[in-house]
PDBQT receptor file of N, H, CA, C and O in Angstrom, charges set to zero:
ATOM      1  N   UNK A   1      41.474  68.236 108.973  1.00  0.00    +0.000 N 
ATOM      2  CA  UNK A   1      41.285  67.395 110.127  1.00  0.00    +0.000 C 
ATOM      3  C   UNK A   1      40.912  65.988 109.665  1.00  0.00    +0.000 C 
ATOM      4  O   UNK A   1      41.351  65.008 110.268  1.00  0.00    +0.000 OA
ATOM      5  N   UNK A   2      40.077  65.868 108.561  1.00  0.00    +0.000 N 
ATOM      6  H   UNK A   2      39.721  66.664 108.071  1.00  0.00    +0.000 HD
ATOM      7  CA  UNK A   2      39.499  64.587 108.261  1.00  0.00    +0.000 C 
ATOM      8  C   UNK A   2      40.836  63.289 107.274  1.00  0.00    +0.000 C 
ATOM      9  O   UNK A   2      40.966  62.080 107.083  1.00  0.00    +0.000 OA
ATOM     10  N   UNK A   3      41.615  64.736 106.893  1.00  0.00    +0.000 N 
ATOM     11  H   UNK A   3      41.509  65.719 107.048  1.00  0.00    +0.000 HD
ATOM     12  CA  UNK A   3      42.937  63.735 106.277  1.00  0.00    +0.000 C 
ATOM     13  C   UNK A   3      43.472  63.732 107.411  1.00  0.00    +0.000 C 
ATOM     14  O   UNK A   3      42.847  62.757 107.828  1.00  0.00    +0.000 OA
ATOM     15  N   UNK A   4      44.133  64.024 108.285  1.00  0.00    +0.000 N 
ATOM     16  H   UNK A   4      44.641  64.816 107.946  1.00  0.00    +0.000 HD
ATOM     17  CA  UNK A   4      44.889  63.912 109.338  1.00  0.00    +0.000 C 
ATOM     18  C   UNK A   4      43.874  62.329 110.092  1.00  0.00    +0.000 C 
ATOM     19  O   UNK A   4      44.510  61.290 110.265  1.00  0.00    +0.000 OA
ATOM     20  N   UNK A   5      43.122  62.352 110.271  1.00  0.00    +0.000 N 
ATOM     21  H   UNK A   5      42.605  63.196 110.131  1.00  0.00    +0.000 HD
ATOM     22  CA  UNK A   5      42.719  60.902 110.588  1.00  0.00    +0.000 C 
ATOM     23  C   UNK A   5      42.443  59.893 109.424  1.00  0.00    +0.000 C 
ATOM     24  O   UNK A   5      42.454  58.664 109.363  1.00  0.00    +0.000 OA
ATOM     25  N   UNK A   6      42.292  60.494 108.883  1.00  0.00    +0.000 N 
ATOM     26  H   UNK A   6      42.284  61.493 108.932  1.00  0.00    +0.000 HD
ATOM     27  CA  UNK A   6      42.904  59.237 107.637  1.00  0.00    +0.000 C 
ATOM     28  C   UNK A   6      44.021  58.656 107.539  1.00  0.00    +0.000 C 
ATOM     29  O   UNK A   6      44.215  57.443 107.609  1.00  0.00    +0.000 OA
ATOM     30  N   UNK A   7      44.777  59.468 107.378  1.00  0.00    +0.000 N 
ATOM     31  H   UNK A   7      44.619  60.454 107.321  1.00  0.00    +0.000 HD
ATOM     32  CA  UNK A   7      46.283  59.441 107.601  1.00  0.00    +0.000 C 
ATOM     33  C   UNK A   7      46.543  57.871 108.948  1.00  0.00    +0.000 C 
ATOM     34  O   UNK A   7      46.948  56.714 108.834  1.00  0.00    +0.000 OA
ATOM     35  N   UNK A   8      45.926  58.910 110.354  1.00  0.00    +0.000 N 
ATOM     36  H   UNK A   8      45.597  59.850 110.448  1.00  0.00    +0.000 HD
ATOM     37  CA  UNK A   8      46.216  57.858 111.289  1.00  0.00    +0.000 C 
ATOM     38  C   UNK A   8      45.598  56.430 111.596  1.00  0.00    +0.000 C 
ATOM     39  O   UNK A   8      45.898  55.525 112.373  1.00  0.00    +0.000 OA
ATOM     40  N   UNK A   9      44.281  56.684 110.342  1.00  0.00    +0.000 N 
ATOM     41  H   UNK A   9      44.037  57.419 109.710  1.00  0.00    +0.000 HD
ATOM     42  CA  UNK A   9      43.557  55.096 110.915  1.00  0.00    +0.000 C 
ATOM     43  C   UNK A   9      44.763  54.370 109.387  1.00  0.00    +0.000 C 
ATOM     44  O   UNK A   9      45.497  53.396 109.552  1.00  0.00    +0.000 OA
ATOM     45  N   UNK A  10      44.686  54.918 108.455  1.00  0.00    +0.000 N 
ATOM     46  H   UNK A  10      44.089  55.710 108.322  1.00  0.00    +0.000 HD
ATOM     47  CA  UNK A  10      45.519  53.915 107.680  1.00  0.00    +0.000 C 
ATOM     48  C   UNK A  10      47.242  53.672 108.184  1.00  0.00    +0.000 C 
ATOM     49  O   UNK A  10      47.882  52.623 108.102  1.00  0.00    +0.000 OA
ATOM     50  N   UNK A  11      47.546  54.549 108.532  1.00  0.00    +0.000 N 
ATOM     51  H   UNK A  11      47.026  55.400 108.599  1.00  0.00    +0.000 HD
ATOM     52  CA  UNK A  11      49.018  54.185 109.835  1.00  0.00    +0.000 C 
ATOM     53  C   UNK A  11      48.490  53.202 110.812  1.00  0.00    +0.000 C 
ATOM     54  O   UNK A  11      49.309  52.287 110.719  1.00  0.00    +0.000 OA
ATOM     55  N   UNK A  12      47.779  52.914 111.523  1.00  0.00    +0.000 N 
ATOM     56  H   UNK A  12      47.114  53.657 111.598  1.00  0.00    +0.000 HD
ATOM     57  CA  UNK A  12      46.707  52.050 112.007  1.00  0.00    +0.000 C 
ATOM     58  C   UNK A  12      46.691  50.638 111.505  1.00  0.00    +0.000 C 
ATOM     59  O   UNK A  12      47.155  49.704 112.159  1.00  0.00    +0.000 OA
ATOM     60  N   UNK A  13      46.160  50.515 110.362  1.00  0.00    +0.000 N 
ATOM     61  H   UNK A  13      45.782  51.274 109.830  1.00  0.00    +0.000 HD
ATOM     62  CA  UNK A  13      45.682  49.700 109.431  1.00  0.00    +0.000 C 
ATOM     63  C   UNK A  13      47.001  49.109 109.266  1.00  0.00    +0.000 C 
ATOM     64  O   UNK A  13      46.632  47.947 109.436  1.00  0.00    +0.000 OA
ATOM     65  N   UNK A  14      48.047  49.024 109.100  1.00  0.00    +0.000 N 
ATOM     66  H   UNK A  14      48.347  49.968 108.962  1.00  0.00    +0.000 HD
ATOM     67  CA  UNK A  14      49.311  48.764 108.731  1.00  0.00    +0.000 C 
ATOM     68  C   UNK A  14      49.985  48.956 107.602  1.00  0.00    +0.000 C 
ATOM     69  O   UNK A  14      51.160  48.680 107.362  1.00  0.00    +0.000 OA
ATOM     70  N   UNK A  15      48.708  49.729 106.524  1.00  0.00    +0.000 N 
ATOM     71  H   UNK A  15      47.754  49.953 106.720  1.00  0.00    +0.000 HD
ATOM     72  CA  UNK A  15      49.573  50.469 105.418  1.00  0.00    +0.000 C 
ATOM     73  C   UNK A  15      50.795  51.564 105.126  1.00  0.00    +0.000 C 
ATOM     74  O   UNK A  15      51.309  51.886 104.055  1.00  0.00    +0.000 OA
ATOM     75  N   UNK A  16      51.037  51.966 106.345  1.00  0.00    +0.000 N 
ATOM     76  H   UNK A  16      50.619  51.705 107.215  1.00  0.00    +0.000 HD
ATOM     77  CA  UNK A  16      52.370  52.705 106.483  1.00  0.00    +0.000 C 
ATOM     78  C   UNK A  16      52.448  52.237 107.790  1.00  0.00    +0.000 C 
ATOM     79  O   UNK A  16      51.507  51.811 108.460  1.00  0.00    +0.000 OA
ATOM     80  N   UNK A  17      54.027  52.370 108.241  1.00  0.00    +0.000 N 
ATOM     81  H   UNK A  17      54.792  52.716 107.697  1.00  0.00    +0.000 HD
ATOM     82  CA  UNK A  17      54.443  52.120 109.524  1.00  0.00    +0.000 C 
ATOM     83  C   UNK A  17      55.766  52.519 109.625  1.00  0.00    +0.000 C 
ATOM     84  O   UNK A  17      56.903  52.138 109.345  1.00  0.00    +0.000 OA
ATOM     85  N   UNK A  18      54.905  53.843 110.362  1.00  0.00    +0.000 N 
ATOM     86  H   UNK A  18      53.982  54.153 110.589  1.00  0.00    +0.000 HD
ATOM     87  CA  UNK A  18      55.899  54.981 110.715  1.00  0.00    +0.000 C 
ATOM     88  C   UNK A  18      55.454  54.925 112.601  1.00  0.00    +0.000 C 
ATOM     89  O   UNK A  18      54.640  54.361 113.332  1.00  0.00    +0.000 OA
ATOM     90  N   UNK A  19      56.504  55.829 112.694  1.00  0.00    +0.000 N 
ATOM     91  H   UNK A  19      57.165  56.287 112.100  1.00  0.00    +0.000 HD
ATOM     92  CA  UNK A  19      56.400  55.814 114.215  1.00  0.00    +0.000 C 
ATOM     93  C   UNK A  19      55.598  57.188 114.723  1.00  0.00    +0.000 C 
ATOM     94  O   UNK A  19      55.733  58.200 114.036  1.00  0.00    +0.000 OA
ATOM     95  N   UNK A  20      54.833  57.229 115.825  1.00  0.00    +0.000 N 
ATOM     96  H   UNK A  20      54.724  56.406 116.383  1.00  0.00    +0.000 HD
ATOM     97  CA  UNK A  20      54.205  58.189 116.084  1.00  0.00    +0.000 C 
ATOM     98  C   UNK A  20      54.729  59.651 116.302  1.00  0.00    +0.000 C 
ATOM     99  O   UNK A  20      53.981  60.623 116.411  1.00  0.00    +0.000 OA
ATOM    100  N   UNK A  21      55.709  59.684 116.339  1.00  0.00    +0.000 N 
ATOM    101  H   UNK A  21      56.316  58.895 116.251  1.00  0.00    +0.000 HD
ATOM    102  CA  UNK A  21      56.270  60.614 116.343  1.00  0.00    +0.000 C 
ATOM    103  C   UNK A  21      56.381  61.439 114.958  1.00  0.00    +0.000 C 
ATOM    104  O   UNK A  21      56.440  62.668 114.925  1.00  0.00    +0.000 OA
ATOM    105  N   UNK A  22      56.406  60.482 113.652  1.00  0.00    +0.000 N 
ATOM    106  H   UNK A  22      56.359  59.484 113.679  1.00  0.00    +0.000 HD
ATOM    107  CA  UNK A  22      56.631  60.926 112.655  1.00  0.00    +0.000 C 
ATOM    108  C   UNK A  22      55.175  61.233 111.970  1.00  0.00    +0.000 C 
ATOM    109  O   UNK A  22      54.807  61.914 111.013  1.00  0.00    +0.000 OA
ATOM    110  N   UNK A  23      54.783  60.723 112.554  1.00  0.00    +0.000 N 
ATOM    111  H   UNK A  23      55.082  60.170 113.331  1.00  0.00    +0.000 HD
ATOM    112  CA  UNK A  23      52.948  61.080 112.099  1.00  0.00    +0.000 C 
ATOM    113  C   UNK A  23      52.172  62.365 112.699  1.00  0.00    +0.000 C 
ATOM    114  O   UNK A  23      51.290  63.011 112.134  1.00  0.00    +0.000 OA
ATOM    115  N   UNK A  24      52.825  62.615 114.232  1.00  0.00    +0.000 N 
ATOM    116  H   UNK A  24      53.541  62.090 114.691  1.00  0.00    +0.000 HD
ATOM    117  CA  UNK A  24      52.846  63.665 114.486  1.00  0.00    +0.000 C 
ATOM    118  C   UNK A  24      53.324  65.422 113.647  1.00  0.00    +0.000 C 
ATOM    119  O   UNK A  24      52.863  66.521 113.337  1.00  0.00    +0.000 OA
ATOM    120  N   UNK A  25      54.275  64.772 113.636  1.00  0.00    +0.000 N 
ATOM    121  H   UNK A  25      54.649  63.880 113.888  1.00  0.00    +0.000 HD
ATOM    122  CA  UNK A  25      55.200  65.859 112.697  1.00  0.00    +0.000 C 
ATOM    123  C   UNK A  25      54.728  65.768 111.231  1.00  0.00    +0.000 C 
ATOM    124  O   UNK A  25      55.572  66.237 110.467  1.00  0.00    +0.000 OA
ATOM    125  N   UNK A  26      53.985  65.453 110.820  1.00  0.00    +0.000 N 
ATOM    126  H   UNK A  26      53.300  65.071 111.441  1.00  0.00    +0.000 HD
ATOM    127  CA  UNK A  26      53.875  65.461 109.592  1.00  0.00    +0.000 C 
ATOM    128  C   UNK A  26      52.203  66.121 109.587  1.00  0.00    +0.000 C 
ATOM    129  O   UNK A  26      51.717  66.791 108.675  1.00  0.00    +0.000 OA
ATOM    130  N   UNK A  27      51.671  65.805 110.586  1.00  0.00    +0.000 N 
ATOM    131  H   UNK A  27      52.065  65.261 111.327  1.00  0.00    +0.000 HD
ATOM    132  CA  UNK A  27      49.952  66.503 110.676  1.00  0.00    +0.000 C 
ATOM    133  C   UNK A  27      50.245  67.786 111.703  1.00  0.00    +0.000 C 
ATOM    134  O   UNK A  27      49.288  68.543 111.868  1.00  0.00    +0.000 OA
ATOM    135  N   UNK A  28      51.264  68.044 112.284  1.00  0.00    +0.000 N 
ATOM    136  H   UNK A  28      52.042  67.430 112.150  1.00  0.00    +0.000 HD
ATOM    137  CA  UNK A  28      51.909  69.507 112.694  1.00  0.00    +0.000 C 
ATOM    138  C   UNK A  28      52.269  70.344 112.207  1.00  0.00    +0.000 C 
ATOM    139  O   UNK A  28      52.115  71.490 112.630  1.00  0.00    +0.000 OA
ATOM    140  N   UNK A  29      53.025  69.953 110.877  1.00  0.00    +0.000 N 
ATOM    141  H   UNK A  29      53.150  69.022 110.534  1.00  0.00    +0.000 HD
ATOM    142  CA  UNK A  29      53.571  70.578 109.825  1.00  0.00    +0.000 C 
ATOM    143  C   UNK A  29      53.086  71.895 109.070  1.00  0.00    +0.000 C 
ATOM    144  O   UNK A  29      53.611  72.983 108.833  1.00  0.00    +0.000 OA
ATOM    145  N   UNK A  30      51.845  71.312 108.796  1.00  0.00    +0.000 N 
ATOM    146  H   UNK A  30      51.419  70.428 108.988  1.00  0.00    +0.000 HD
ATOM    147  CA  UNK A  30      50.738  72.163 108.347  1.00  0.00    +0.000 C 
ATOM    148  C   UNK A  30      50.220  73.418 108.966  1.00  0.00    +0.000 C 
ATOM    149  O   UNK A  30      50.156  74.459 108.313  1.00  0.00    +0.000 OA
ATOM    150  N   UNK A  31      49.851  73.339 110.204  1.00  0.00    +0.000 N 
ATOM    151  H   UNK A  31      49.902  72.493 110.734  1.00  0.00    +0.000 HD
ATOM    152  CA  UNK A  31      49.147  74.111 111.136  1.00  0.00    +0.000 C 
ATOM    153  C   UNK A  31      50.420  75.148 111.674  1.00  0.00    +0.000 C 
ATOM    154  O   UNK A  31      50.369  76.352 111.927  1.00  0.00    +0.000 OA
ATOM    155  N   UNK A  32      51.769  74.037 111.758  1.00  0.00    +0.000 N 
ATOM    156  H   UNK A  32      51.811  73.059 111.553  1.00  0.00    +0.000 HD
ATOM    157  CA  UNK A  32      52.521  75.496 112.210  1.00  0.00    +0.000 C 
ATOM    158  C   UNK A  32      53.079  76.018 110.943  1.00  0.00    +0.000 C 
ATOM    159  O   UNK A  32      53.406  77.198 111.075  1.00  0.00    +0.000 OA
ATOM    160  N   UNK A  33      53.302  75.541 109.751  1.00  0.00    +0.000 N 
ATOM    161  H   UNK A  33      53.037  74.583 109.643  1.00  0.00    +0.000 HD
ATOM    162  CA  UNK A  33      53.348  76.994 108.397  1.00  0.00    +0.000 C 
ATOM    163  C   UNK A  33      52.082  77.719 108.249  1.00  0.00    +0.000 C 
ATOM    164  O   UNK A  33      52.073  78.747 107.573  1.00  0.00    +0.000 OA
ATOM    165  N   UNK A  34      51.011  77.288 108.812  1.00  0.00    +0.000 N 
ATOM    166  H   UNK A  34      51.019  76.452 109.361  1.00  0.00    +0.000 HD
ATOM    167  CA  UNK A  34      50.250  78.163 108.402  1.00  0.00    +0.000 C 
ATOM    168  C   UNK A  34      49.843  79.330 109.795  1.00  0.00    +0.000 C 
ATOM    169  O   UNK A  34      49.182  80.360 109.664  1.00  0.00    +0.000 OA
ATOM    170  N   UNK A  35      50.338  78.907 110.850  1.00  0.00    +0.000 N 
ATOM    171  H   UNK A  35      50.875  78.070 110.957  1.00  0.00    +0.000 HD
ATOM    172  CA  UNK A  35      50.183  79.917 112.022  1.00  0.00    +0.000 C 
ATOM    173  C   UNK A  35      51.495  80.826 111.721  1.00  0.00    +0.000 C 
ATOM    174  O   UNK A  35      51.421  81.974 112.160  1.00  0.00    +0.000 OA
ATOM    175  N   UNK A  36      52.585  80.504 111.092  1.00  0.00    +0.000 N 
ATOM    176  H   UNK A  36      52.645  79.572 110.736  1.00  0.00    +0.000 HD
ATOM    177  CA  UNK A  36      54.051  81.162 110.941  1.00  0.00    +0.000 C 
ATOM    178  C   UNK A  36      53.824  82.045 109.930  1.00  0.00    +0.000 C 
ATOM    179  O   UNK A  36      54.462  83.098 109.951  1.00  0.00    +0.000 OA
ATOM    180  N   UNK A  37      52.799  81.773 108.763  1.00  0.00    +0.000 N 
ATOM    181  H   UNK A  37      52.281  80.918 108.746  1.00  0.00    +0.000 HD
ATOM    182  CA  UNK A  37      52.895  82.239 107.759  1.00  0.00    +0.000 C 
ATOM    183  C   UNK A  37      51.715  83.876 107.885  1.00  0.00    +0.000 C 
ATOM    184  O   UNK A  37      51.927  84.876 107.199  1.00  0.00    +0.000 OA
ATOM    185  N   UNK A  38      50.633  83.769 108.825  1.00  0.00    +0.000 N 
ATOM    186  H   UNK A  38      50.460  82.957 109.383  1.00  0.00    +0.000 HD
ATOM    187  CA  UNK A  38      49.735  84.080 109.321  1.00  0.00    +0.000 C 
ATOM    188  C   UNK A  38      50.323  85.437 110.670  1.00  0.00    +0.000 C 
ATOM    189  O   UNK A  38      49.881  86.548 110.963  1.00  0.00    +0.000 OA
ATOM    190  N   UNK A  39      51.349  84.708 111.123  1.00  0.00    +0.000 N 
ATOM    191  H   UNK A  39      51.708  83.806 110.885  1.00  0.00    +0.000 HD
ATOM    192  CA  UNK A  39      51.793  85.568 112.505  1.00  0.00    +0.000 C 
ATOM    193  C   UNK A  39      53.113  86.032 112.390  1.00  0.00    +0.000 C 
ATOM    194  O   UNK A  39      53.214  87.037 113.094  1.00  0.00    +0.000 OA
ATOM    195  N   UNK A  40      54.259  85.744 111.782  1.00  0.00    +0.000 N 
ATOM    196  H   UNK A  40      54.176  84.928 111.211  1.00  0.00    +0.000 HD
ATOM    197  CA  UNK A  40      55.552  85.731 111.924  1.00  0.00    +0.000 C 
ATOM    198  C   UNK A  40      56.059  87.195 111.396  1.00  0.00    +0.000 C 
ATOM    199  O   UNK A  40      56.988  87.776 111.957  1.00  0.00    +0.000 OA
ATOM    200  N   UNK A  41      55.291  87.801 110.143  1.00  0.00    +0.000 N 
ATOM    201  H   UNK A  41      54.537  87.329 109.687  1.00  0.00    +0.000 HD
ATOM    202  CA  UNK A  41      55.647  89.186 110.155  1.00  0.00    +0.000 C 
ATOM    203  C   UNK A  41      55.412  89.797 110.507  1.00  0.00    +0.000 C 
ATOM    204  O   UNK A  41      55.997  90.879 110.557  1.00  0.00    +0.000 OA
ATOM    205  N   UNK A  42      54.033  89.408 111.156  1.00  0.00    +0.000 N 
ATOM    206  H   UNK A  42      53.558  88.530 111.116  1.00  0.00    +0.000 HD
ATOM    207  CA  UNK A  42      53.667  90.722 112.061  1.00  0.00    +0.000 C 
ATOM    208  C   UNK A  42      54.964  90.755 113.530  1.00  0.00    +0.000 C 
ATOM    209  O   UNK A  42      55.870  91.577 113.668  1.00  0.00    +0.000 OA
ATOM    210  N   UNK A  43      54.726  89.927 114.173  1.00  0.00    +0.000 N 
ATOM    211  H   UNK A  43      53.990  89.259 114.060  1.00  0.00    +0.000 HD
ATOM    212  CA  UNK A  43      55.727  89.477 115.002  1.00  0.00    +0.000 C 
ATOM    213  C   UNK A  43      57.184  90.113 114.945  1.00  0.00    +0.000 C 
ATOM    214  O   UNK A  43      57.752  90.621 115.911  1.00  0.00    +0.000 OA
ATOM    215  N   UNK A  44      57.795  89.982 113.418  1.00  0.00    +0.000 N 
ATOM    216  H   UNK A  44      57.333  89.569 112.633  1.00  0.00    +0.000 HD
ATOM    217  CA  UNK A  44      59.017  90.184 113.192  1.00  0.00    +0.000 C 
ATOM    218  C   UNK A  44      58.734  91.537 113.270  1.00  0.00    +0.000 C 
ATOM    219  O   UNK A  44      59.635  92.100 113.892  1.00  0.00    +0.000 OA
ATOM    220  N   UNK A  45      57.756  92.399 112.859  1.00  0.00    +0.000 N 
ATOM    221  H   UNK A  45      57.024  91.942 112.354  1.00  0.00    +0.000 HD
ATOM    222  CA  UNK A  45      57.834  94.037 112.084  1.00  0.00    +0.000 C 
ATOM    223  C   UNK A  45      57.444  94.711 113.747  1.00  0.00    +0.000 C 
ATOM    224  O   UNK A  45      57.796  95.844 114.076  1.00  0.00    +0.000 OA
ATOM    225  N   UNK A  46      57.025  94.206 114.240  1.00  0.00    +0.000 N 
ATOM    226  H   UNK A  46      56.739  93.286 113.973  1.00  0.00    +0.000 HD
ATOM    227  CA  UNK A  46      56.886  94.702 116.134  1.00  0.00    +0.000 C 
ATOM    228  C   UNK A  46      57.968  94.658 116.598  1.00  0.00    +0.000 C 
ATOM    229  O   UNK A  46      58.364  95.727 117.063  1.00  0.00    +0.000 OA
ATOM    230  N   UNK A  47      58.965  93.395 116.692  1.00  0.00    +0.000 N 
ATOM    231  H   UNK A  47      58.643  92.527 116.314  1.00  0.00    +0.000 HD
ATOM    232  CA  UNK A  47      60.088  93.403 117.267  1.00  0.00    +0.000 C 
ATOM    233  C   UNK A  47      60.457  94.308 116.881  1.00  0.00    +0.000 C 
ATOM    234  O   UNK A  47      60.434  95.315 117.589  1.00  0.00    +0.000 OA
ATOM    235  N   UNK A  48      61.006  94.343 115.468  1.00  0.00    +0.000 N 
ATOM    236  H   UNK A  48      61.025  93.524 114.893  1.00  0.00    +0.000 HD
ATOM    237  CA  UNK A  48      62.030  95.405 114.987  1.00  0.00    +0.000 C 
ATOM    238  C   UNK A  48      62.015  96.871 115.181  1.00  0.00    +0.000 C 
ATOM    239  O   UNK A  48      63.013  97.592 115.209  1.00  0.00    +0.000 OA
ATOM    240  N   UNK A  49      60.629  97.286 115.330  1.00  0.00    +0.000 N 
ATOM    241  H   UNK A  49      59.819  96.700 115.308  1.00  0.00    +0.000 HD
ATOM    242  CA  UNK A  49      60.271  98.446 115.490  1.00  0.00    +0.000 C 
ATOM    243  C   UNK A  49      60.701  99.079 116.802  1.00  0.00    +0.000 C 
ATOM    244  O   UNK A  49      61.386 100.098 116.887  1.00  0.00    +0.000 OA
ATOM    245  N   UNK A  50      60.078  98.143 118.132  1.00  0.00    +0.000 N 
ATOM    246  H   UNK A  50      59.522  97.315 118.062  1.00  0.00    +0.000 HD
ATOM    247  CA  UNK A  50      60.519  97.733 119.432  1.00  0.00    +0.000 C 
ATOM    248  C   UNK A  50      61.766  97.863 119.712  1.00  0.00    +0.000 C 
ATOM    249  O   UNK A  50      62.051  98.414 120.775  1.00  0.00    +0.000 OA
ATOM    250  N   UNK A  51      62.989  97.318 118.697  1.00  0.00    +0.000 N 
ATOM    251  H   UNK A  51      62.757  96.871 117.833  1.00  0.00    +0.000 HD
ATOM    252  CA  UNK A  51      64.354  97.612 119.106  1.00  0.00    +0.000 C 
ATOM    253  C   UNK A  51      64.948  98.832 118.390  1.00  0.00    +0.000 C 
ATOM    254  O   UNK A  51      65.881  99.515 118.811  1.00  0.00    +0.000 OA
ATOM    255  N   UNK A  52      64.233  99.016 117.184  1.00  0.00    +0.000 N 
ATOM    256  H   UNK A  52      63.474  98.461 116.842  1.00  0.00    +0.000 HD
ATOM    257  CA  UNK A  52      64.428 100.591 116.780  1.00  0.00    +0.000 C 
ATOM    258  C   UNK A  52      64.692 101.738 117.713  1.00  0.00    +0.000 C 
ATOM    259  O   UNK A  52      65.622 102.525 117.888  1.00  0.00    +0.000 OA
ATOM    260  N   UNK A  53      63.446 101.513 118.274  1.00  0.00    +0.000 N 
ATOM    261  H   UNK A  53      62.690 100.874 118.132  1.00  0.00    +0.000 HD
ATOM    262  CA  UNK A  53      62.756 102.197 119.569  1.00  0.00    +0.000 C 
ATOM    263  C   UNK A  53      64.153 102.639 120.791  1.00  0.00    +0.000 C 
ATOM    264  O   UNK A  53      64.499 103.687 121.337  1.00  0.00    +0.000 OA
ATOM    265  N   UNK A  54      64.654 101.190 120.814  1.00  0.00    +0.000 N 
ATOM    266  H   UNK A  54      64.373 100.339 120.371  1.00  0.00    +0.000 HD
ATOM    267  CA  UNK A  54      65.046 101.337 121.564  1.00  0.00    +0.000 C 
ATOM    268  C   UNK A  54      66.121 101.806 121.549  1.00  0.00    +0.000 C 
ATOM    269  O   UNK A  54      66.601 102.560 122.396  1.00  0.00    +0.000 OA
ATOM    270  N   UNK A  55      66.766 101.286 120.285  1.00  0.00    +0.000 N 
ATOM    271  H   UNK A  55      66.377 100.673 119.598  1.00  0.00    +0.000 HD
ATOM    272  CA  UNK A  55      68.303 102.052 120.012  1.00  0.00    +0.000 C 
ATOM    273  C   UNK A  55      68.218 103.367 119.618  1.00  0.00    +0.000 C 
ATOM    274  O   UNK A  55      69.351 103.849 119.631  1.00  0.00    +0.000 OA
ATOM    275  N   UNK A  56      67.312 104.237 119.243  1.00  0.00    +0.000 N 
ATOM    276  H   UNK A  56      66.392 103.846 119.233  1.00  0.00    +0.000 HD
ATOM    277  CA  UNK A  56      67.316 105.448 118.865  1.00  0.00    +0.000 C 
ATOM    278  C   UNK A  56      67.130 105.960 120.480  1.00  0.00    +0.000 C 
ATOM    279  O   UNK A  56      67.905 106.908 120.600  1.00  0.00    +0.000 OA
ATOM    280  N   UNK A  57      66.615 105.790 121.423  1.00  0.00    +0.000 N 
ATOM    281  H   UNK A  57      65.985 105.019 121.325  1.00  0.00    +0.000 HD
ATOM    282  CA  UNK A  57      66.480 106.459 122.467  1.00  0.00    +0.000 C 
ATOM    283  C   UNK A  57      67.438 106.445 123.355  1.00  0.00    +0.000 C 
ATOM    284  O   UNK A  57      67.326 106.799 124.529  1.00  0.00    +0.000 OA
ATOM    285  N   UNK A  58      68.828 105.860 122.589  1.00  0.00    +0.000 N 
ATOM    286  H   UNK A  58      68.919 105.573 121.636  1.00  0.00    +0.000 HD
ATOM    287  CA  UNK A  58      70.421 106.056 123.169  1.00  0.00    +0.000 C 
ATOM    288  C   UNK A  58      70.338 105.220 124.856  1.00  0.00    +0.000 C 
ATOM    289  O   UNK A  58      69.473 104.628 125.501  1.00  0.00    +0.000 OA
ATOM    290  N   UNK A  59      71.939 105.643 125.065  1.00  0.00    +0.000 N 
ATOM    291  H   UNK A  59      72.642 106.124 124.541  1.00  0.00    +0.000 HD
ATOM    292  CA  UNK A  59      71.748 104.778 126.527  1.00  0.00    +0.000 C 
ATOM    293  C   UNK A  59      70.859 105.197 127.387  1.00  0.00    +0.000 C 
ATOM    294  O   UNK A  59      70.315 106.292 127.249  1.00  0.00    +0.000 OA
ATOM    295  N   UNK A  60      70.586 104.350 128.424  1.00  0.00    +0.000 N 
ATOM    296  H   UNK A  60      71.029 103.461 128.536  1.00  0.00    +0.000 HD
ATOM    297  CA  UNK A  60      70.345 104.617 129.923  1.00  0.00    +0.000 C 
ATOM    298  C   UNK A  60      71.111 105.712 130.763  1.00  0.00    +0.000 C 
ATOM    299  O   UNK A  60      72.289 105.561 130.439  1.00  0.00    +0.000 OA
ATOM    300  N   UNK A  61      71.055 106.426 131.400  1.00  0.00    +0.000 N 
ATOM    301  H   UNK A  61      70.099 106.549 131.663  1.00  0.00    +0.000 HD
ATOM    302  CA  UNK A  61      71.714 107.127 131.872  1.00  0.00    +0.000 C 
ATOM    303  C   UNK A  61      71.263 106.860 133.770  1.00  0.00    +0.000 C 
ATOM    304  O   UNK A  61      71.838 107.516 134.639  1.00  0.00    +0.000 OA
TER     305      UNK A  61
């Protein structure tokens, strides 16, 4: 958190000049590999299981 405002008071400051958008995405970056990295297999290994599920229990009738 404390680099991420570093980051924006020196974007600020006029030592980089990027657009907010790109400053965004770059202090986002982080938080969503680490929520993806944190959540995504579990996520993936539920789905899959979920459609396992479902294809083994043949059509609807």
């Amino acid at each position: 958190m404390s680099r991420s405002f570093g980051e924006l008071a020196a974007a600020i400051d006029g030592q980089q000049r990027r657009s907010l958008d790109e400053m965004a995405e770059d202090m986002l970056r982080p938080m969503l590999q680490e929520w993806l990295d944190d959540n995504l297999p579990t996520l993936v290994e539920r789905l899959v299981r979920e459609e396992i599920e479902r294809v083994a229990r043949g059509p609807r009738r």
